[in-house]
C-alpha positions as CSV (number, residue, x, y, z in Angstrom):
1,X,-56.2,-7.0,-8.1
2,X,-53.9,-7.2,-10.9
3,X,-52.6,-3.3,-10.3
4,X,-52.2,-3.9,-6.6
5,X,-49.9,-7.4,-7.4
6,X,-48.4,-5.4,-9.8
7,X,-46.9,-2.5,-7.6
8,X,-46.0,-5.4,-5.0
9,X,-43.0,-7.1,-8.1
10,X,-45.8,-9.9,-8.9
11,X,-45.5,-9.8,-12.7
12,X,-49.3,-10.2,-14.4
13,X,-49.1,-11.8,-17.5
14,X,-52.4,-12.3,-18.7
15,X,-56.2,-12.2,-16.8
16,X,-59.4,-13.3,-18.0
17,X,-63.1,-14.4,-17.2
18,X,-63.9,-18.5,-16.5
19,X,-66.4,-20.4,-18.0
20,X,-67.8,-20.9,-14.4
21,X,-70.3,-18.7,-13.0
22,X,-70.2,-16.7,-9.8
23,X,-67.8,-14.4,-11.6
24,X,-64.8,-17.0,-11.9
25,X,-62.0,-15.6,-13.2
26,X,-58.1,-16.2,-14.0
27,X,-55.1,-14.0,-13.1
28,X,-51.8,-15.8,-14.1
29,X,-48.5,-14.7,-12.9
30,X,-44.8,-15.0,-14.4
31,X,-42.5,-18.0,-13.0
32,X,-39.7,-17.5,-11.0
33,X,-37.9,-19.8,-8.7
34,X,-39.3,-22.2,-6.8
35,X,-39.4,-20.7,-2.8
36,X,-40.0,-17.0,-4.8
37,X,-43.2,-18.8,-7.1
38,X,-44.9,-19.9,-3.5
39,X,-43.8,-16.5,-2.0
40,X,-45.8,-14.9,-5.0
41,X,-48.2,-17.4,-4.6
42,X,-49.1,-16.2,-1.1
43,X,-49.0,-12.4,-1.7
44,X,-51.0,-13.1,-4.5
45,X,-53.9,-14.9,-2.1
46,X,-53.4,-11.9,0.2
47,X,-54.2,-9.1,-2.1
48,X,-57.1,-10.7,-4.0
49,X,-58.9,-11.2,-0.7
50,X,-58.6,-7.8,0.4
51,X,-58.7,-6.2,-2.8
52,X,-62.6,-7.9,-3.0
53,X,-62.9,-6.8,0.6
54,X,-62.6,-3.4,-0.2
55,X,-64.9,-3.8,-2.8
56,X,-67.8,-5.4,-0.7
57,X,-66.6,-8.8,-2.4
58,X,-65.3,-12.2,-0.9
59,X,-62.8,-14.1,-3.0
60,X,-63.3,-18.1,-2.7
61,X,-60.6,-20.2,-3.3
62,X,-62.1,-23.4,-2.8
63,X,-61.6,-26.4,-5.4
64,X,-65.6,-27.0,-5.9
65,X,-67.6,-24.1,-4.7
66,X,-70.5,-24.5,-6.9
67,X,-72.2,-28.2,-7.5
68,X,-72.4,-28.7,-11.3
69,X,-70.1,-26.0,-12.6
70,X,-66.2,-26.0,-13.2
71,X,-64.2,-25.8,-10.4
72,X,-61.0,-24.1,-9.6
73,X,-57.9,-25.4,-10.3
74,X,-53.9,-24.2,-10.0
75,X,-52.0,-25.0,-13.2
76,X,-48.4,-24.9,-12.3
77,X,-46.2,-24.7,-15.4
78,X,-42.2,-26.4,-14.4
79,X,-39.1,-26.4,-16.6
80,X,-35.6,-27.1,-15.1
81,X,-32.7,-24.9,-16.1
82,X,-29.0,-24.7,-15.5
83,X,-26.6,-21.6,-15.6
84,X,-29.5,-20.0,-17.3
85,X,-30.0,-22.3,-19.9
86,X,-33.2,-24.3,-20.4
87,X,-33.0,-28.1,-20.0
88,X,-36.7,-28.7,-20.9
89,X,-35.5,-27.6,-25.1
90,X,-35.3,-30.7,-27.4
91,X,-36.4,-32.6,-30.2
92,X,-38.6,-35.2,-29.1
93,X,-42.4,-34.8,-28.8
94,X,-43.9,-31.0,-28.6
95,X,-40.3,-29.7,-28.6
96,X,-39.6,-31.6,-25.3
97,X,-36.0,-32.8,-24.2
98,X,-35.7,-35.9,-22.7
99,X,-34.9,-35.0,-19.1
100,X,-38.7,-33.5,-20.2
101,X,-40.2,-36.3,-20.4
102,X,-38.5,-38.2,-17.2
103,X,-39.6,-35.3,-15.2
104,X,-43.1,-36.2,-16.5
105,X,-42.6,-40.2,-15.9
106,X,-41.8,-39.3,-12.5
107,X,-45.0,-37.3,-12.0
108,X,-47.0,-39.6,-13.6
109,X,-45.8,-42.1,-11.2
110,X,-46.2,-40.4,-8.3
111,X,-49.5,-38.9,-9.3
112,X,-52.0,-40.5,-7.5
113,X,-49.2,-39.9,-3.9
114,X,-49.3,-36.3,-4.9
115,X,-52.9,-35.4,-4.8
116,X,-52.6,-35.8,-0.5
117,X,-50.0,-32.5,-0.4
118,X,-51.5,-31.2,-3.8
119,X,-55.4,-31.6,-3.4
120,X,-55.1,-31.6,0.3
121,X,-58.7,-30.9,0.9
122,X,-62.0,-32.9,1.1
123,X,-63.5,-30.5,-1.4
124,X,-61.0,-31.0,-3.9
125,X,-61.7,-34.0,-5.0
126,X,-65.3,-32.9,-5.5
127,X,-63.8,-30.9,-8.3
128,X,-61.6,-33.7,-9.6
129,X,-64.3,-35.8,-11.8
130,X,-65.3,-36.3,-14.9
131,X,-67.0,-34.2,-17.2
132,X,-65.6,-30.4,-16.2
133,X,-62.3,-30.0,-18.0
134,X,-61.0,-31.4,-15.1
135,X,-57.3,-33.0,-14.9
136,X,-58.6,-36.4,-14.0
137,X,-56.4,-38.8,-16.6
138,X,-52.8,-39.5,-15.7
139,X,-51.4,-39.0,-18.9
140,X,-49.6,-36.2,-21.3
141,X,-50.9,-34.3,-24.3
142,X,-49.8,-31.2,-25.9
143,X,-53.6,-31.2,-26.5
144,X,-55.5,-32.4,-24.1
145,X,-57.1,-30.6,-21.4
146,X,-58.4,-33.4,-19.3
147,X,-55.0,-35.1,-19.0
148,X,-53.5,-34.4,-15.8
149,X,-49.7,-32.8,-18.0
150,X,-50.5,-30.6,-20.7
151,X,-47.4,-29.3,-22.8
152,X,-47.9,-25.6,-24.0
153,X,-46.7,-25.2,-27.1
154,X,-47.9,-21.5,-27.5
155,X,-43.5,-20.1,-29.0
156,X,-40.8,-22.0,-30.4
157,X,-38.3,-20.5,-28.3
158,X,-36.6,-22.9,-26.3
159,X,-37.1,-20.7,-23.1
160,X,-40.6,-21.4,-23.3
161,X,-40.3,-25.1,-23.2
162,X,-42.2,-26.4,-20.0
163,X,-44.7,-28.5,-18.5
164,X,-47.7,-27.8,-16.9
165,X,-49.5,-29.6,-14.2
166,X,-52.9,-29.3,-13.4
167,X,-54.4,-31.7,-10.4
168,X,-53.2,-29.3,-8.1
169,X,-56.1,-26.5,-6.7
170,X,-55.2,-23.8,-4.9
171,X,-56.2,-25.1,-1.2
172,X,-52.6,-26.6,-1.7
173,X,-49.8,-24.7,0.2
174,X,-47.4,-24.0,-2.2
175,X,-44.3,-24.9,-0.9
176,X,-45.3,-28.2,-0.1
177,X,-47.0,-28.8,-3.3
178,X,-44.3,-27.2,-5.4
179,X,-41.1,-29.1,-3.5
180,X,-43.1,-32.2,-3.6
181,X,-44.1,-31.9,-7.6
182,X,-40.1,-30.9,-8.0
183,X,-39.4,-34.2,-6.2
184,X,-41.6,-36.5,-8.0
185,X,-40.0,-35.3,-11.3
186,X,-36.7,-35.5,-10.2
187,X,-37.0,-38.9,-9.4
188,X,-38.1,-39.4,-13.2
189,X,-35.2,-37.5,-14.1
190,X,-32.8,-39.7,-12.2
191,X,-34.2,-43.1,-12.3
192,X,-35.1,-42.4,-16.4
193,X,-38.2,-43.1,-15.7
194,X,-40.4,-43.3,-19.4
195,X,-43.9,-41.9,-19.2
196,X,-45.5,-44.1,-22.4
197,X,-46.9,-42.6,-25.1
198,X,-48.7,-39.2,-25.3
199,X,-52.9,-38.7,-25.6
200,X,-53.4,-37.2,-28.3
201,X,-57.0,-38.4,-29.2
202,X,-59.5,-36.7,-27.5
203,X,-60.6,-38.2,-24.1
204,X,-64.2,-37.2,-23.9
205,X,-65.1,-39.2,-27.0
206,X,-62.7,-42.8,-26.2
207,X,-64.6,-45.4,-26.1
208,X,-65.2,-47.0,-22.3
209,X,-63.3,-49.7,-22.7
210,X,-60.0,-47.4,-24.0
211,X,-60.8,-45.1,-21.0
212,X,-60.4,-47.2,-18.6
213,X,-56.5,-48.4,-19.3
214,X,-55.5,-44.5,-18.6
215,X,-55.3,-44.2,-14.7
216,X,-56.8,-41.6,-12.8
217,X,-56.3,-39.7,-9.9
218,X,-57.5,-40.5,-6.4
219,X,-61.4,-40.1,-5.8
220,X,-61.5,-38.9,-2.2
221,X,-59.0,-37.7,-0.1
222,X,-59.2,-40.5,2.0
223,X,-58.0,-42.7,-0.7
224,X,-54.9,-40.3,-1.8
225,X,-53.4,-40.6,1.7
226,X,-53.8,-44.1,2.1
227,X,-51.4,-43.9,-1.6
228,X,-49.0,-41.3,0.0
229,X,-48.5,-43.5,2.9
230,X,-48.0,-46.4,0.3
231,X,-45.5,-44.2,-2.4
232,X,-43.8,-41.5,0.0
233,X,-39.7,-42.7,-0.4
234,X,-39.5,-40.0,-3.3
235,X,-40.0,-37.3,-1.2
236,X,-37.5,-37.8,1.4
237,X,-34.7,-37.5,-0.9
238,X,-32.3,-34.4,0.1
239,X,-33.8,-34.2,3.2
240,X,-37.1,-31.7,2.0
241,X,-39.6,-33.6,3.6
242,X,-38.8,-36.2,6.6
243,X,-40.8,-38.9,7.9
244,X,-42.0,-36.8,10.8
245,X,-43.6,-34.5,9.1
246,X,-45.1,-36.8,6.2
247,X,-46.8,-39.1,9.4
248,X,-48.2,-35.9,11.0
249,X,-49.5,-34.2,7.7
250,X,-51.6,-37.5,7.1
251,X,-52.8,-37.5,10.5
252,X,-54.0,-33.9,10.6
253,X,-55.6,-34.5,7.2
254,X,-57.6,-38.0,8.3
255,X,-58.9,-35.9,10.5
256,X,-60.7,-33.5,8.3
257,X,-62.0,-36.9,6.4
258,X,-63.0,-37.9,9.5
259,X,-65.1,-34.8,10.4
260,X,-67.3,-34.9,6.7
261,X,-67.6,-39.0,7.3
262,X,-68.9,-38.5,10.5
263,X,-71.4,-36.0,10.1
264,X,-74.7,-36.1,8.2
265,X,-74.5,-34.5,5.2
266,X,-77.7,-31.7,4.2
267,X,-78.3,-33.7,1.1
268,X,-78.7,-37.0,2.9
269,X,-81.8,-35.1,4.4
270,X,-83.0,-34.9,1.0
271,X,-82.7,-38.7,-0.2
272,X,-83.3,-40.4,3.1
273,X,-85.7,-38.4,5.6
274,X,-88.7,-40.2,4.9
275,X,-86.9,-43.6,4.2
């Protein structure tokens, strides 16, 4: 896979096995620009499917294939630059400028909005719980791997200065997701909008009642469009997105909440048969 995407100009930088079973595995790519990232994003879906196609294999992209094991996720790393120089570079916390960390307010507040266009599937938020490494705690950490921003702090060269955001899965299409993530950190960047203090402890072992003050993402899909019809102004800035479409995405996606709600679930056969 990594040959093929190779020889098509996708740049492999590193690939490696998951902790998940059903041979889960990692394959990241270099950044680029934001339409050429989501161009690379779907030549990259393209050639692992047929690459495990002519191997007899299927490649499954779902969020939460597997109940009980890690799910899938797509960690998308951002950093803003002008005339080639980074803008992301500073001195405040994990090397971070302060546009940095108004980019990150502006996530942070438009988190919970974001999870309709960037977990846009039922089965997403399967994988978005508690107790799998998953992004579910709105917050920032240069250590942290359940907080939804996680700063890499890997080089000291300022070009290496970035954020990276990990809610999204990759049922997201990625020009929506990406535009709409761009958006939400703009209007950090603009309005100056603080995201609070890092996490530094570690969130598996807070106490309850400390847990409970750090938001968390939406838990159904259901619930994340009912917030993006609520927090959607930031995303009609520049004229990306327009009402229009925003009104019909949430339509077309009620409807797949509508199509699980409605119908019996196999499990359900389980707990209630014999009731």
């Amino acid at each position: 896979m990594c040959l093929v995407m190779e020889e098509l100009g996708i740049k492999i930088e590193r690939q490696h096995h998951e902790v998940a079973t059903g041979g889960q595995a990692e394959i990241d790519f270099r950044f680029d620009t934001l339409v050429r990232t989501a161009d690379n994003m779907m030549l990259y879906k393209y050639v692992i499917k047929n690459v495990a196609r002519r191997h007899g294999k299927t490649v499954c992209l779902m969020p939460k294939p597997l109940f009980g094991d890690n799910g899938s996720g797509m960690h998308t790393h951002q950093s803003l630059w002008k005339n080639g120089r980074p803008l992301f570079a500073g001195k405040e916390y994990a090397g971070l400028s302060q546009m940095a960390l108004y980019y990150i307010g502006g996530i942070l507040k438009h988190a919970k909005a974001l999870c309709a266009i960037c977990s846009p599937t039922t089965n997403s938020f399967k994988r978005l719980v508690p107790g799998y490494e998953a992004p579910v705690n709105l917050a920032y950490s240069a250590r942290n791997r359940s907080a939804a921003i996680r700063i890499p702090t890997y080089s000291e060269n300022p070009k290496t200065r970035r954020i990276e955001y990990r809610p999204p899965d990759p049922a997201a299409n990625p020009y929506l997701c990406f535009a709409a993530l761009l958006l939400a950190g703009m209007d950090g960047v603009l309005n100056k909008i603080e995201p609070g203090e890092p996490m530094d402890k570690n969130m598996y072992e807070l106490p309850p009642e400390d847990l409970k003050k750090i938001p968390q993402v939406p838990s159904s899909l259901g619930e994340a469009l009912d917030l993006l019809e609520k927090d959607h102004e930031f995303l009609l800035k520049g004229d990306v997105f327009t009402s229009d479409f925003l009104e019909m995405w949430v339509a077309a996606k009620r409807k797949e909440v509508d199509a699980l709600r409605l119908r019996p679930h196999p499990y359900e056969f389980h707990l209630y048969y014999d009731v």
